[in-house]
C-alpha positions in Angstrom: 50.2 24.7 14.3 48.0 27.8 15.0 49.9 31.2 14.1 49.8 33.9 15.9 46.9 36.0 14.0 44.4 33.0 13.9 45.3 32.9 17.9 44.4 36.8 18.0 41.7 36.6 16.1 40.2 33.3 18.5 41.1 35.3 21.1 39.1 38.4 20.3 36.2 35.8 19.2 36.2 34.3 22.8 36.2 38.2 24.2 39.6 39.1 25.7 39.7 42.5 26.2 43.5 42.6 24.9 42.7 41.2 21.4 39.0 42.6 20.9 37.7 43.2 17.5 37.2 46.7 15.9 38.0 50.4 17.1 37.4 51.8 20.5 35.3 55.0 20.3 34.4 57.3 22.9 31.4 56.4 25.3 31.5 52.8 24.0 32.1 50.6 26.4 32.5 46.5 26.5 30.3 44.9 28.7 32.9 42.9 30.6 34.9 46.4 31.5 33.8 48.6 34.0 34.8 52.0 33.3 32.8 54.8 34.8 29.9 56.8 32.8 29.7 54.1 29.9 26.5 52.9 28.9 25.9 49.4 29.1 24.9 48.2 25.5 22.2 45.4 27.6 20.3 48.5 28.6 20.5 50.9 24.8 18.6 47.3 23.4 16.1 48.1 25.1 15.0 50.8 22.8 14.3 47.6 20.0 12.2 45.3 22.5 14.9 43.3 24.0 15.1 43.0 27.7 17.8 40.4 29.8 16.6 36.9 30.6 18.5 36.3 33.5 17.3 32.0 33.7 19.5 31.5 30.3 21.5 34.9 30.5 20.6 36.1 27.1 18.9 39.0 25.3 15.6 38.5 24.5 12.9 40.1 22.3 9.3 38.5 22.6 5.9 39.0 20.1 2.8 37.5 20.2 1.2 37.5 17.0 -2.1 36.0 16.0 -2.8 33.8 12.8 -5.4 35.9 11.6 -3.1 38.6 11.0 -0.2 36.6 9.8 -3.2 35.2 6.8 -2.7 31.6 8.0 -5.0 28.9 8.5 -4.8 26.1 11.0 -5.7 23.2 8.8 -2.8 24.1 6.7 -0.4 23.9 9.4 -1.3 20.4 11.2 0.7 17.3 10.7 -1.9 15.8 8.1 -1.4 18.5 5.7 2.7 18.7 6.4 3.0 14.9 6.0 2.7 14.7 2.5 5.3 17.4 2.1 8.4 15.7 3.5 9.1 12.5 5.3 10.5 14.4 7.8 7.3 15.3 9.5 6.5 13.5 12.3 3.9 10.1 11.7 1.5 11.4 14.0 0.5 14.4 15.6 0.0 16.9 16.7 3.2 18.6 15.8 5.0 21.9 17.0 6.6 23.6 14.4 9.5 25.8 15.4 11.5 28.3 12.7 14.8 29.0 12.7 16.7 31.8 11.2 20.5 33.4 11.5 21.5 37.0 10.7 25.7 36.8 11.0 28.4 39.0 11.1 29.2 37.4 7.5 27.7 34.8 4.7 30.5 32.4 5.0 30.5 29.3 7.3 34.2 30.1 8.6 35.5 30.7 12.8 35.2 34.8 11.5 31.6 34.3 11.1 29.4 35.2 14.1 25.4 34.9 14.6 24.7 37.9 16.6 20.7 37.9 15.7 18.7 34.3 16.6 15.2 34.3 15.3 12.5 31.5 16.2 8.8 31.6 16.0 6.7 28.5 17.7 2.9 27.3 16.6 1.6 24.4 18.7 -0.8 22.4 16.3 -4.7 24.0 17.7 -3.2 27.5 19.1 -4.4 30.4 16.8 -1.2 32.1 17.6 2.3 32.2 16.8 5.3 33.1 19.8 8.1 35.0 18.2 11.3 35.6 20.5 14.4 37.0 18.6 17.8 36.5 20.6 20.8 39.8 19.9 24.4 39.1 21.1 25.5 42.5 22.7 29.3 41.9 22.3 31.6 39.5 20.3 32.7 36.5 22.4 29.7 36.2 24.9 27.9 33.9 22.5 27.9 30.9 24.7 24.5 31.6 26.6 23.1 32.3 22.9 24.3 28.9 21.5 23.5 26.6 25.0 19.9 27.9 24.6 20.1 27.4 21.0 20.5 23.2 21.4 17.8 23.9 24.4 15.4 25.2 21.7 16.4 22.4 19.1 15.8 19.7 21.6 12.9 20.6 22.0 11.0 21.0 18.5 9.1 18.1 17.5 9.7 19.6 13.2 12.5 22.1 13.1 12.0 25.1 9.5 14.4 26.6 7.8 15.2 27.9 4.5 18.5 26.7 3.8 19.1 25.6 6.9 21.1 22.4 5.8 23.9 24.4 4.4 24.0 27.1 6.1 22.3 28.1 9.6 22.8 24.5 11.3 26.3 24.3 9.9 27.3 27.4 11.0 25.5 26.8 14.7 27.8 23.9 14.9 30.7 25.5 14.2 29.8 28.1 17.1 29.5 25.5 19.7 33.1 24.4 19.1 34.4 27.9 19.1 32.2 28.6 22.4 33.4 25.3 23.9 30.1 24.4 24.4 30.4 20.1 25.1 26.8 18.9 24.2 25.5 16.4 21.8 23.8 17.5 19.1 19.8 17.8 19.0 18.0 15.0 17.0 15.0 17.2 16.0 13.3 16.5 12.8 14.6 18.8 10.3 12.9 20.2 7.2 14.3 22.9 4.8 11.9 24.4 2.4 14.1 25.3 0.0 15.1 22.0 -1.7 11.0 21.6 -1.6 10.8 25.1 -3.2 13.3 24.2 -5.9 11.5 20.9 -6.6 8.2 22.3 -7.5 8.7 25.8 -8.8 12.3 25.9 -10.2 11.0 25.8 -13.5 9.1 28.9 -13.0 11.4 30.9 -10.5 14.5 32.9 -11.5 15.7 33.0 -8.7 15.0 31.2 -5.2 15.9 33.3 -2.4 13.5 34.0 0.4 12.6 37.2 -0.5 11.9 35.9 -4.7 9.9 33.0 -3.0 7.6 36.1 -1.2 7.3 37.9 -4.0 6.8 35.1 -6.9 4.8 32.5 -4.9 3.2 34.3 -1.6 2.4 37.4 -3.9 3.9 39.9 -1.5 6.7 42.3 -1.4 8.5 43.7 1.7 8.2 47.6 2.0 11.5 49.1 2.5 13.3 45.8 4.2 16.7 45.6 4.1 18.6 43.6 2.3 20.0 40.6 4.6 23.8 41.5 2.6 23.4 44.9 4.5 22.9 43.3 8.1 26.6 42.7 9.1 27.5 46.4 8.9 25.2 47.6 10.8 25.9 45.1 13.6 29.7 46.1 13.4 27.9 49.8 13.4 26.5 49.1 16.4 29.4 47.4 18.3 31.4 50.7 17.7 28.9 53.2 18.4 27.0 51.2 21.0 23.6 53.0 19.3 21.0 50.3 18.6 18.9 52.4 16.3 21.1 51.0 13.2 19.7 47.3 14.3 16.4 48.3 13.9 15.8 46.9 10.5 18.4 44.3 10.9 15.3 42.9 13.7 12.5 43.6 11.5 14.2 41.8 8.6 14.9 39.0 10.8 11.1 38.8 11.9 9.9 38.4 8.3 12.2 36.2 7.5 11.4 33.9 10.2 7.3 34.4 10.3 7.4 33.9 6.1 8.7 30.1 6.6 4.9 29.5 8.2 3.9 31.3 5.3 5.6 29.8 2.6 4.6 25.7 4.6 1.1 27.0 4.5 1.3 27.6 0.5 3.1 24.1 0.0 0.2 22.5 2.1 -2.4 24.1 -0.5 -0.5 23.3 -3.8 0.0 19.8 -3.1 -3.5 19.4 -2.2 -3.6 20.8 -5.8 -5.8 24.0 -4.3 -2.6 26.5 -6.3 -1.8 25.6 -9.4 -0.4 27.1 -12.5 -0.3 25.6 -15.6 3.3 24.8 -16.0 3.2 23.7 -12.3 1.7 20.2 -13.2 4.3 18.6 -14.0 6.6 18.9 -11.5 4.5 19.2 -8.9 2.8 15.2 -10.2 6.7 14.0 -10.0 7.1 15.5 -6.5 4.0 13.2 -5.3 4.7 10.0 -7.4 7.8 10.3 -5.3 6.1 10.5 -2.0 3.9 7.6 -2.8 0.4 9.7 -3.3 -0.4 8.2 -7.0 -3.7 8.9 -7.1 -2.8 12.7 -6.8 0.0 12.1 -9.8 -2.4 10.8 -11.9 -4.5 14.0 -11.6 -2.0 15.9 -11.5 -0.1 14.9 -15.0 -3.6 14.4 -16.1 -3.6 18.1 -15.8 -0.1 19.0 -17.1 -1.6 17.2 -20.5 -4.0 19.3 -21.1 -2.9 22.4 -19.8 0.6 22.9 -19.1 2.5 24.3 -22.3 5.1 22.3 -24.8 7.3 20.5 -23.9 5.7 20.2 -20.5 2.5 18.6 -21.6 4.1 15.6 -23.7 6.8 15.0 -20.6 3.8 14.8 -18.4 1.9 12.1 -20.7 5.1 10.0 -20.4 5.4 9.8 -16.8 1.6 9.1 -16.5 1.9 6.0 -19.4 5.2 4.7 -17.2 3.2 4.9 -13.9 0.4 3.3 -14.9 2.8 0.5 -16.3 5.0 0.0 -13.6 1.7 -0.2 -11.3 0.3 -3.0 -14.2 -2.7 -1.0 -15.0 -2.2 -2.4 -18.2 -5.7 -1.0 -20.4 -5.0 2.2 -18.8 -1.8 2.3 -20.2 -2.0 1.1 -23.5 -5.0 4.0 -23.8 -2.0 6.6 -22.5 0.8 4.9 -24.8 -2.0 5.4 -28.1 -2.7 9.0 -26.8 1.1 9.9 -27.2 1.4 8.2 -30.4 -1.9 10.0 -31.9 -0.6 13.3 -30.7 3.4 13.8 -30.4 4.3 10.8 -32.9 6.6 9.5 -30.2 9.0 7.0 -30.2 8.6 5.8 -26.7 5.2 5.6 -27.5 5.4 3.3 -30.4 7.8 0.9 -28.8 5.5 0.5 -26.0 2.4 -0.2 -28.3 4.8 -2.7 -30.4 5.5 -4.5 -27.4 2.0 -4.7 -26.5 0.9 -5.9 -29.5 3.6 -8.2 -29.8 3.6 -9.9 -26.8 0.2 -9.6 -25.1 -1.9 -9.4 -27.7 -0.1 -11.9 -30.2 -0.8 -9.9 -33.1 2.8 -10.0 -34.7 1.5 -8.5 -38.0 0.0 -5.5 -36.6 3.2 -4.9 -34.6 5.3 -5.3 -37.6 2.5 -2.5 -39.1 3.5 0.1 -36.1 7.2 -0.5 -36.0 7.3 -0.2 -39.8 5.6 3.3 -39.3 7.3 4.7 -36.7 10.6 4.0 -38.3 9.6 6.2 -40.8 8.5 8.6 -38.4 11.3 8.8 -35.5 14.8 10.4 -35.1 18.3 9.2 -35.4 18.6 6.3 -32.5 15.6 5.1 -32.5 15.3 4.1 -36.2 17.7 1.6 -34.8 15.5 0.0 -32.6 12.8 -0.3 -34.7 15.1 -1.8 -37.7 15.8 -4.6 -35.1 12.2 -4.8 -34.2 11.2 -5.2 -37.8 13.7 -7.8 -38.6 12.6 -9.9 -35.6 9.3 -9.5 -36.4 9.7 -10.7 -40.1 11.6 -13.6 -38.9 8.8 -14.9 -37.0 5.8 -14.2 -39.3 8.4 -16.3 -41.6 8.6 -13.4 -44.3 11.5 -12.7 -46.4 11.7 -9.6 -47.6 11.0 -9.5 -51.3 10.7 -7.1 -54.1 7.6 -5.6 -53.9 8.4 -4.3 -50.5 11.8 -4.4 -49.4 15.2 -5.1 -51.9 16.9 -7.8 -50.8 19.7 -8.4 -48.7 23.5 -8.7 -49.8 26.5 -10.4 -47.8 24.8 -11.1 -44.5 27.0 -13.8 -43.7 29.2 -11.0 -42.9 27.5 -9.3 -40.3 25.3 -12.4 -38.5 25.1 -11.0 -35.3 23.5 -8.0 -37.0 21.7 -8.0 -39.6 19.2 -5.6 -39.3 22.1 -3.4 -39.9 22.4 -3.6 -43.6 19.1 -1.6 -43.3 20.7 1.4 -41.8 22.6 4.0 -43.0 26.4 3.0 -43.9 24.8 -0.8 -44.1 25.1 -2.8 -47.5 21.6 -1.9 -48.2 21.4 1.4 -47.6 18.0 1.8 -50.5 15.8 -0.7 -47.8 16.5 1.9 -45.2 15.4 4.5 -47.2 12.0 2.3 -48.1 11.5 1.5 -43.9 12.1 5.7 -43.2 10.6 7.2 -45.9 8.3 4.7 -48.0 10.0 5.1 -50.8 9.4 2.4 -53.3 12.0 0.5 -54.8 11.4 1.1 -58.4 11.7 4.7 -57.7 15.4 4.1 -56.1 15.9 2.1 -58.9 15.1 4.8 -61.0 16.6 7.4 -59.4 20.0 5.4 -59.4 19.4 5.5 -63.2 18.9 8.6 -63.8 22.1 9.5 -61.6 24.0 7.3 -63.5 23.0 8.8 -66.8 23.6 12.2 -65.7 27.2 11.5 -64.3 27.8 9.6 -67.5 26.9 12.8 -69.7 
């Protein structure tokens, strides 16, 4: 059932002038009522740029700006350079990029929360322009012009930008076609948000990343005295009561950056994954962003990089994923080079497994795995001792070696534990003194010894 207050508040949404939203003050007066002397709030926009398209009956403020002033570059911007950013960009081009940005009455997705600012700026791959129109809803509940031309613009765009658009701007557009009753289907243009692509590749350097953090951070630029987009929805309500549109100046001008920065954040994407921008602790994840797109040429530079630049722990996780890929594509040499480097300089444990396997099984040389496992069990952590205590005791078992006791003391009660008896080795195991010899290289005389002496002392 809907109750009475969500039926006067729909009502004021849709515009009927007997539930309309917020105080009447003199000299306002609601477009749809024609009372003598008021000023028409069409005609006070004016003041900002915005004059009445009477085709799609909508407010509309129009710019021209060219790409020399905007610092872009057209080779950035065509479909070859986007393609690597997202599978979303079209196969082939050229490509038209249009970007899409909201300013709402509110920053939830609920019926209470209105668009009344729609910003879009177009580039057609070879202009050396950019066509900005910003669309302003004069009064609550005439939206329905605003959202029909909304899905015209949508159906249009061969690669739709945003900035969060996923969650929040097409959701919300949605939502406004049901409240509008606007019947259409809903546009299948090809969508891609920046900001999951912003978070992949420079979370690990960002505190924060909102638009305005992504300017400052990554397109090293600031906005001088903008306002901040929380601030937007009361001057809107501001201007419904007062009918002034001098309050909606910088609610426009924030809205304009907003929407021209997308072309300028795509543009710096473009150049980092062509590996032009770089910082050192961006190796990394920007060589996992293009191993997942399928450029592994470019990864391999890239965590090439990250190993010799990018600081701890960055540098050792970026050795690891270069070893795996080079694996997994069966570059073989390549890898067992990478596995040796890791080994040589972090003493890991992945690293030692791999180059036990290698020597194990594609090299048949059993003894000089035995050699390696026997060293990195003295050498790795909790877990993986484990793993090399089983490795060891395989390998031992098919060189035909027993251990004896010049090297390792001997084993009791294994007919206890058949299913694992590498485990007497281990800590908690019946031969907890041949653990210590595998981990530390502690001789068995000396445990003997040291038993002794404990013995003697406990004794006195």
């Amino acid at each position: 059932m809907v109750s009475q207050a969500l039926r006067m508040r729909l009502s004021a949404l849709q515009g009927e002038p007997a539930f309309r939203m917020g105080p009447r003050l003199p000299g306002r007066r609601p477009s749809n009522q024609g009372e003598p002397g008021a000023v028409d709030p069409r005609q006070r926009v004016g003041e900002l740029g915005f004059l009445w398209d009477s085709r799609r009956g909508i407010l509309v403020r129009r710019l021209e700006i060219s790409l020399a002033d905007l610092g872009l570059r057209p080779r950035y911007l065509n479909w070859s350079a986007l393609r690597p950013i997202a599978e979303a960009v079209p196969a082939q081009g050229p490509v038209s990029l249009l970007c899409f940005d909201l300013e709402t009455t509110g920053l939830q997705r609920g019926a209470g929360t209105v668009p009344f600012l729609y910003g879009w700026a177009t580039y057609r791959e070879g202009a050396d322009s950019v066509q900005l129109e910003q669309w302003l809803l004069p009064e609550l509940g005439e939206e329905t012009g605003l959202v029909r031309s909304a899905l015209d613009e949508l159906s249009g765009a061969a690669l739709l930008l945003t900035y969060n658009g996923s969650s929040y701007d097409l959701p919300l557009l949605r939502a406004r076609m049901v409240m509008s009753g606007v019947d259409r289907p809903w546009p299948a243009a090809a969508h891609l948000d920046l900001l999951p692509v912003v978070r992949r590749l420079f979370r690990h350097r960002l505190d924060r990343c909102t638009l305005r953090a992504v300017e400052q951070d990554l397109l090293e630029r600031g906005r001088d005295h903008d306002l901040p987009g929380g601030e937007a929805p009361a001057r809107y309500w501001q201007f419904l009561q007062t009918g002034d549109p001098q309050p909606l100046a910088e609610v426009v001008q924030h809205n304009q950056q907003d929407v021209l920065s997308l072309l300028s954040l795509l543009q710096r994407l473009s150049r980092h994954l062509e590996l032009e921008e770089a910082q050192p602790s961006d190796w990394l994840s920007l060589g996992r962003f293009v191993e997942q797109r399928g450029d592994l040429a470019a990864a391999q530079t890239a965590y090439e990089k990250a190993e010799r630049l990018a600081p701890s722990p960055l540098d050792r996780a970026a050795g690891l994923r270069r070893a795996r890929m080079l694996r997994r594509q069966g570059k073989v040499e390549e890898a067992m080079l990478a596995w040796q480097g890791l080994w040589e300089r972090w003493r890991d444990p992945e690293a030692a497994e791999a180059i036990c396997v290698d020597l194990e099984h594609r090299q048949r040389r059993l003894e000089d795995a035995l050699l390696m496992a026997k060293e990195a069990m003295r050498e790795s952590s909790v877990g993986w001792d484990q793993r090399f205590a089983r490795r060891i005791w395989r390998l031992r078992s098919r060189l035909g070696c027993e251990p004896d006791g010049e090297q390792l003391p001997r084993r009791f009660h294994l007919e206890g534990n058949p299913d694992r008896p590498w485990a007497t080795w281990l800590p908690g195991g019946e031969s907890y003194e041949a653990w210590l010899v595998l981990r530390r290289g502690v001789r068995p005389r000396e445990i003997i010894d040291t038993r002794s002496a404990r013995v003697e002392a406990t004794a006195g």
